[in-house]
Every structure is written in C-alpha cells, then in structure tokens.
N, C-alpha and C positions, 0 to 999 in steps of 0.2 A: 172311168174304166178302173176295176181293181184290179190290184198291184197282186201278180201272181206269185214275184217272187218278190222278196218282202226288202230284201238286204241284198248289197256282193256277195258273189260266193266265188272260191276258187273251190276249181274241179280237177283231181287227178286220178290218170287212166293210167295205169302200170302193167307194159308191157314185160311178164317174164317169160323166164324161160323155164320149162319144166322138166324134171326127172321120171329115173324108175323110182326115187326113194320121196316118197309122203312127207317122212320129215326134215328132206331138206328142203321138198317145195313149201315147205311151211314155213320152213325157218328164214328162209330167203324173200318171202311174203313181207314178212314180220319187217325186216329190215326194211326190204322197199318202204311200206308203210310209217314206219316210224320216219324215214326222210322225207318223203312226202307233205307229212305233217308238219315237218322241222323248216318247210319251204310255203307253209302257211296255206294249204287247202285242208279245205272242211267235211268234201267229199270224197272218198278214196274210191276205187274201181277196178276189183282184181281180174283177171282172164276167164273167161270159158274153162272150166276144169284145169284150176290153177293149181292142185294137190295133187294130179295125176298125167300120165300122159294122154293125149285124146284118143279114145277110138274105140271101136263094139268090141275087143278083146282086151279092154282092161275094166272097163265098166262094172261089172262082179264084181272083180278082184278089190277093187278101189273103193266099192259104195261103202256107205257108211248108214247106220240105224240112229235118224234122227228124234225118233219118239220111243219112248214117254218123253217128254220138254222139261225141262232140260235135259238131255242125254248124257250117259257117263263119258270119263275123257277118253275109257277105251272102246265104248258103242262109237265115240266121235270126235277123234284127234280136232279133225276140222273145227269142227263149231266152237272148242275151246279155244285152239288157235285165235278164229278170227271174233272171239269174244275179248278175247284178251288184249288181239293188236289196235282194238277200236277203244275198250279201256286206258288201256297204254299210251297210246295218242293222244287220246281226246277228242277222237274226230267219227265222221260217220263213214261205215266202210258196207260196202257192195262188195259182198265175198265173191264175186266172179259167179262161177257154179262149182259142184260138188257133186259124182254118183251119190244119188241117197238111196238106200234101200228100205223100202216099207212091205212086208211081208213077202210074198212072194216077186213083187215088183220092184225096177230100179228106175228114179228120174235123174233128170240133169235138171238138178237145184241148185236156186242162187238164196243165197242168206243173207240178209242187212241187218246189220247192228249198228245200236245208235250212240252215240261219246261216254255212257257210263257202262256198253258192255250188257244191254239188253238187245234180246233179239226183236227187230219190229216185225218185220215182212221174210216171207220166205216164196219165191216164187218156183214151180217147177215150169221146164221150159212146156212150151202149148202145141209149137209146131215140128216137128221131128225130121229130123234131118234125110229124105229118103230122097234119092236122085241118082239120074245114070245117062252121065253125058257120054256117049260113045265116042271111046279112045280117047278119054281122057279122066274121067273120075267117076264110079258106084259108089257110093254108100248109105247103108239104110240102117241108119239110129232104130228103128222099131226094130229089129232082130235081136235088141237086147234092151231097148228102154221103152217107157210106157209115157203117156203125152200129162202134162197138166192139166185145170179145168178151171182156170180163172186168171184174168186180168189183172196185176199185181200193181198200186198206186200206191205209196206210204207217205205219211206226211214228217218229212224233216222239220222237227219244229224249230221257229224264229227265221224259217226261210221260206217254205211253202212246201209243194207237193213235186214226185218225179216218181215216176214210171219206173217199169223193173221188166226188161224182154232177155233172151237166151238166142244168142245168134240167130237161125235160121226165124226168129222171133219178127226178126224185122224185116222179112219180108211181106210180112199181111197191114198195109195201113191200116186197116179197121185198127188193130189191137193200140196202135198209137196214138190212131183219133180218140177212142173212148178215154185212154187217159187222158187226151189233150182235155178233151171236154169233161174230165172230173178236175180240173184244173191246174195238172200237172206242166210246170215249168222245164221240166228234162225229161227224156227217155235214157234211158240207159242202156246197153246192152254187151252186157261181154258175149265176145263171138270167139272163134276159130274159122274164119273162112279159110280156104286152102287156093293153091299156085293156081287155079283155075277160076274158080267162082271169084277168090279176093280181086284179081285186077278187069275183070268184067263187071263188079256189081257193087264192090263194098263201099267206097267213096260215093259213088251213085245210089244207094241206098240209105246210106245216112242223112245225105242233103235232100232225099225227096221225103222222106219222114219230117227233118227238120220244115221244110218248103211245105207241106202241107198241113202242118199244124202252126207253124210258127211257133215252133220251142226250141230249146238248146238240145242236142242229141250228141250222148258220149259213147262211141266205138272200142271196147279193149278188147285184144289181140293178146294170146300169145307169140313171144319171141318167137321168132323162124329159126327152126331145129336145121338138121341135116337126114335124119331118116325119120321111117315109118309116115305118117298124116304131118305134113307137114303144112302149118300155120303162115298166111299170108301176112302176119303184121300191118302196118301202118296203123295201128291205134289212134282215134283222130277226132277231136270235137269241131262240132259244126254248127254256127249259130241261126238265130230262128230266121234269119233273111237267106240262109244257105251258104253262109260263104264257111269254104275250112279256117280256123281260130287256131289250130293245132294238131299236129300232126307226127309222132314216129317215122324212123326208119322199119329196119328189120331185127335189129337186134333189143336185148332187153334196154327199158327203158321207160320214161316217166314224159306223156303229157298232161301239160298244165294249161288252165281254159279258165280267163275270169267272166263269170257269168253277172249281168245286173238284169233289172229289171225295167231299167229305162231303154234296155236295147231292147227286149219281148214289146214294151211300149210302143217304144219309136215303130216297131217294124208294122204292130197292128191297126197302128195310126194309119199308114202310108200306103196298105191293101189290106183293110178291111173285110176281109172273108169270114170272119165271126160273125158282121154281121148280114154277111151276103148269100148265106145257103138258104139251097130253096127247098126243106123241109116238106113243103106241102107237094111237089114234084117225086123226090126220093126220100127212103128213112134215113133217120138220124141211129147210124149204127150204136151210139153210146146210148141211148133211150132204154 
C-alpha cells in the first residue's frame, strides 16, 4: 500500500475572531500564524472569511479583485497578507476564504500558499449556502455570491496531497470522495456554521467525511462573536477512523492535530473499503 502521507505532519486550525476593520483581521491573522508556526505545525488553516465579517451584506463591500496574478496590494490586502504570513513562517497556509471579486461576480475564496510565499491553489466555494429552517435560521449565499466549478486538491510537497472545501462544502461526500481518491491525505475546510446548524451537524459531518474516506478532516471556525451571524466555533480535527484528535471551545484559539501516515495505514488495513467498492454495481464519482 502506498504511503499517502509521506512524513508527520502537525496541523493548525486557528479559531479567530473577526472585525469591521480588514486590517486588524489581518494583522491579528498574522500573529496567530506566526505562533502557530512557533509551536511547530506545518499546515496553518485560517477561518471562513477570516478578513471580514460573515454575511450577504458585507460581501461587496469586503471582496477583493484577485486577477491579473499577482494582484496589486491595493486590488488585494488579503493575498499579500497571507503571502507574506506563509513567507514569514515558513509554513503552508490555507487562507480560510476571502469575498473575491471577478467582474461582475463575487466568490467565497480560499487561497493556499506554500512556505516560500507562492500561491498554489485557489479554491471558490462549490456549494452555496442557501437554507431556511423555519424559526430559526434563512440564509442564502446566492443573493450575493456565485458558486465555484471545481474540486480543489494541491499537493503539499515532501508530504503528499489535501483537499480544499468551503464550509457548506462539506456537506456533499461526493466532493470528498473524489479527493480522497485523487489521493488526498486531509480535507480541509474552513467553515462558519452558526448556533443552529453547528451543534446539529458540524462534529457529525466532519467524522462522516473522515469515516468514509478514511482521511484526516480539519474543521476551522470562526471565534463566536456576540451579534449579527454569529459562528458556532468548536474548530476540530478528526482522524481517518473518526475519532475527534482535537477540538476548540468558543473563543479565539489554536487546534493542534499530529497527523502520520501509519495511522491512514493502520486504519485501511483494519477496514478495507478501498478495496471493497463495488464499482461494477454504482459509479465511481471520482472517474
């Protein structure tokens, strides 16, 4: 069996907390990051719209014009930001997401940069946040954002491969499976679930992602505000047999997750499901 993930890795999920003002969500980024790093992880993993507040009336206001590539610093605070806090470090950083705006449209985009400060992968989110639990939560991302159109896998190199999903992301196993089977060791996903969806589903959605691919799956949360959309927290990795490895509270803060590859091993050893689908019965959605 080859070795998906190649080496240890330590994984940090940094729960902040957000403002009205961009460059202190920046500047406050920066910091977490650099400590992070200073506590020996490799991978960093900033929040769901970690430079802005969350929700369809800041969106506009907050996106940012990521192309032509590289972007100027004042087309896009953001991207030099988190170019510079993964130069800085040394380490590989999962910018959370960012409103980007490309023409007349705006996504909810995550950026990855890799330890010298290039950018690898850029994902926009796929599945958009549209829902309305009566008497208790509406909201629908499409009234101001437009969806992605691809499945984001980037290879960390000297470790292997990890996924790249946008909150509501993780609710479609298909998009997890196909990374699983492009060979991806992690999924990723900065989220913002809220006081409703987070303790009915976000714990249980991480471990069934993790559970049905058998991979590492890292959760980041923004900190839990006091008004407006307010973020569910518990930021939480969860290893490939499903058990939580780590987990937040509610306030800002930093989990840490060591990942190997003898535990993806062990787990594929012990239930076999790679090599147990029955392919010629149902498609193989990553084909």
């Amino acid at each position: 069996m080859a070795r998906i993930l190649t080496k240890p890795l330590r994984l940090a999920l940094i729960q902040l907390s957000t403002t009205l003002s961009k460059s202190t969500n920046l500047a406050n980024a920066r910091l977490k990051v650099l400590s992070a790093s200073s506590q020996g992880a490799n991978l960093i993993v900033l929040p769901e719209c970690f430079n802005s507040p969350y929700g369809t009336s800041f969106f506009h206001d907050y996106a940012e014009s990521l192309l032509p590539s590289p972007p100027s610093e004042a087309a896009s605070p953001s991207w030099h930001a988190l170019r510079n806090m993964a130069r800085e470090a040394g380490v590989w950083v999962v910018g959370g997401s960012i409103p980007e705006r490309d023409g007349e449209r705006v996504y909810n985009t995550s950026l990855t940069f890799s330890p010298g400060g290039e950018l690898v992968t850029k994902h926009r989110k796929l599945h958009l946040f549209d829902i309305d639990i009566p008497g208790k939560i509406t909201f629908k991302e499409s009234e101001t954002l437009s969806p992605g159109d691809g499945v984001t896998v980037f290879e960390m190199q000297g470790w292997g491969k990890v996924g790249v999903g946008i909150c509501y992301d993780v609710r479609f196993p298909e998009m997890a499976m196909i990374a699983a089977r492009r060979g991806a060791f992690l999924m990723v996903y900065p989220g913002a679930f809220n006081l409703t969806t987070g303790p009915m589903h976000w714990e249980l959605l991480a471990r069934a992602r993790a559970v049905d691919n058998q991979i590492y799956v890292g959760m980041c949360s923004p900190a839990r505000g006091e008004e407006g959309y307010i973020a569910w927290g518990h930021s939480l990795a969860v290893g490939p047999d499903a058990k939580v490895i780590g987990e937040a509270e509610t306030g800002e803060e930093t989990v840490y997750a060591d990942l190997t590859g003898e535990k993806l091993e062990e787990t594929r050893k012990g239930v076999p499901i790679y090599q147990q689908r029955r392919f010629d019965v149902y498609p193989d959605v990553s084909a």
